[in-house]
N, C-alpha and C positions, 0 to 999 in steps of 0.2 A: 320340124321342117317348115319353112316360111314359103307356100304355094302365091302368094299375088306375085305377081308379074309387071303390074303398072301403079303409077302415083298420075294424078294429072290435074292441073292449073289452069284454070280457065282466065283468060287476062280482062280486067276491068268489065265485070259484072257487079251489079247490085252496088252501083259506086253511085252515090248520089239517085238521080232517077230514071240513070241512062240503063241500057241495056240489061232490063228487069227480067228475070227466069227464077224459076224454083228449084235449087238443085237437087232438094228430097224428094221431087216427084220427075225429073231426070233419073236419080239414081233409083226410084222405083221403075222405071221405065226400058232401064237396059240392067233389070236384073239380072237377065241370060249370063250377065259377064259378073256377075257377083261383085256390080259397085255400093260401095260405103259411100255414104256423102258425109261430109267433115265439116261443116259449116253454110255460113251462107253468100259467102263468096267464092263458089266454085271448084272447092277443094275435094278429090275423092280418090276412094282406094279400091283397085279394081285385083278381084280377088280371082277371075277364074284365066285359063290362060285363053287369050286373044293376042291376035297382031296387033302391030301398035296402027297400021293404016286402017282397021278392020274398026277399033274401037274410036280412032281419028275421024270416022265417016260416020260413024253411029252416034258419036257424041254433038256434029257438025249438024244431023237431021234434028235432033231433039231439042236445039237452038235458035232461036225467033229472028237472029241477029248474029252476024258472021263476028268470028272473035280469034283472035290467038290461043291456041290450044296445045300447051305443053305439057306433053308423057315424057315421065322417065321412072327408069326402072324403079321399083323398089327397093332393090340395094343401094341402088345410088344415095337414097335417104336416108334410109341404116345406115349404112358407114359415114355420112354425113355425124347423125346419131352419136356414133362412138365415139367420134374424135372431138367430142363436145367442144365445141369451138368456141363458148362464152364463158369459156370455165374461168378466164382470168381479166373479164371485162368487166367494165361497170356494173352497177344495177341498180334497180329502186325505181321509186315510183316515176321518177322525172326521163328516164332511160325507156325503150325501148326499142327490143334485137328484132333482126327483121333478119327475114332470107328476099333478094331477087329471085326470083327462079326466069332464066334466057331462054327462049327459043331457040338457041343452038350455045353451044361451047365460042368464047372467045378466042381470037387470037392470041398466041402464048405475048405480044409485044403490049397487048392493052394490057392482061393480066397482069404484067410487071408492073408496068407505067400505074395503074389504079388500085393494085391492091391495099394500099395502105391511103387512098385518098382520105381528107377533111373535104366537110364544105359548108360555110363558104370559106375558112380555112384552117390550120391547125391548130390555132390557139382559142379560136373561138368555133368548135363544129356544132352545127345543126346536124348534121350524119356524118360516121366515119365508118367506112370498108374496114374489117379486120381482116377479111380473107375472101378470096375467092378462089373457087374448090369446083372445075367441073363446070357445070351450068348455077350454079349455085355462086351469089355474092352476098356475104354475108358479114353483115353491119348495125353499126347501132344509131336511132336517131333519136332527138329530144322533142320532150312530150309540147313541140309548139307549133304554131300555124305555117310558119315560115318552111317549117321541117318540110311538109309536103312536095314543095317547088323543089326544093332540091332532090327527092326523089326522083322528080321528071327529068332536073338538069341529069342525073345519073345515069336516067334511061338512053338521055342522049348523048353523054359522053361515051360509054359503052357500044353506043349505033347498034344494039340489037334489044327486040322488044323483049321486056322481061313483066310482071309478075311480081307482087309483093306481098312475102307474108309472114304474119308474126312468127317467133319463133315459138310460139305455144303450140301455134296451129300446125307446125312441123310434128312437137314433140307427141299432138293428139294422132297424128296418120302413122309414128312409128309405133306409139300406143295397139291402135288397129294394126298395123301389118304384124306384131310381134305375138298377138293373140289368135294367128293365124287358123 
């Protein structure tokens, strides 16, 4: 039986030299709720049950710097998980799948309009949406500088703030949630 309750995304920390925190000593810090930290961009897996506004205020104090703070269930990643979404995309070294994770769910009208977006277009993508699922948009971009910017252009087509992350660093918190 899988007991965590929350995944959560801390949006643009530890990104160059702006908004610097340690999230190993966050996630020792609100053990009470049995957080995992998963890297060093703000990823964790919170194992005990809390609310989601309860763990939303405690993650908010342990913060030097106000930031976007997106929980979502842990199912919602599992099943993400199962329906391996990259099973029939690219790969290799010049490739890499990413997840957005949104601060809330899209409108079902952008969902349609961008699920299959290119950019800067289809014959030639620096990132391409293969699907978005949820709060979850999930794509692949090429290992180049240019790639970055259109990650931003995406945050702004979309109009809501999202969160980006490898798709490894997905598969290491289903790793943790699945060894519950």
């Amino acid at each position: 039986m899988i007991r965590m309750s929350w995944v959560v995304f801390l949006r643009a920390i530890n990104v160059g030299g702006a908004n610097r925190c340690q999230p190993t000593q966050i996630a020792e810090q609100l053990a009470k709720f049995g957080v995992v930290n998963i890297g060093a961009v703000g990823t964790f897996v919170v194992r005990e049950e809390v609310s989601d506004s309860v763990l939303r205020a405690a993650l908010a104090r342990k913060l030097p710097f106000k930031c976007e703070i997106m929980i979502c269930q842990a199912k919602a990643v599992l099943d993400l998980m199962r329906r391996d979404p990259f099973a029939n995309q690219p790969s290799g070294p010049d490739v890499v799948r990413f997840v957005n994770v949104l601060a809330k769910p899209l409108h079902s009208s952008l969902v349609t309009r961008h699920s299959s977006l290119s950019l800067p277009s289809d014959d030639d993508w620096l990132l391409k949406i293969i699907a978005i699922q949820g709060r979850f948009v999930l794509g692949l971009y090429r290992r180049q500088m240019k790639a970055i910017s259109c990650l931003g252009k995406l945050e702004k087509l979309l109009g809501v703030p999202a969160t980006t992350r490898n798709w490894n660093t997905i598969e290491k918190v289903a790793k943790v949630l699945s060894q519950g």
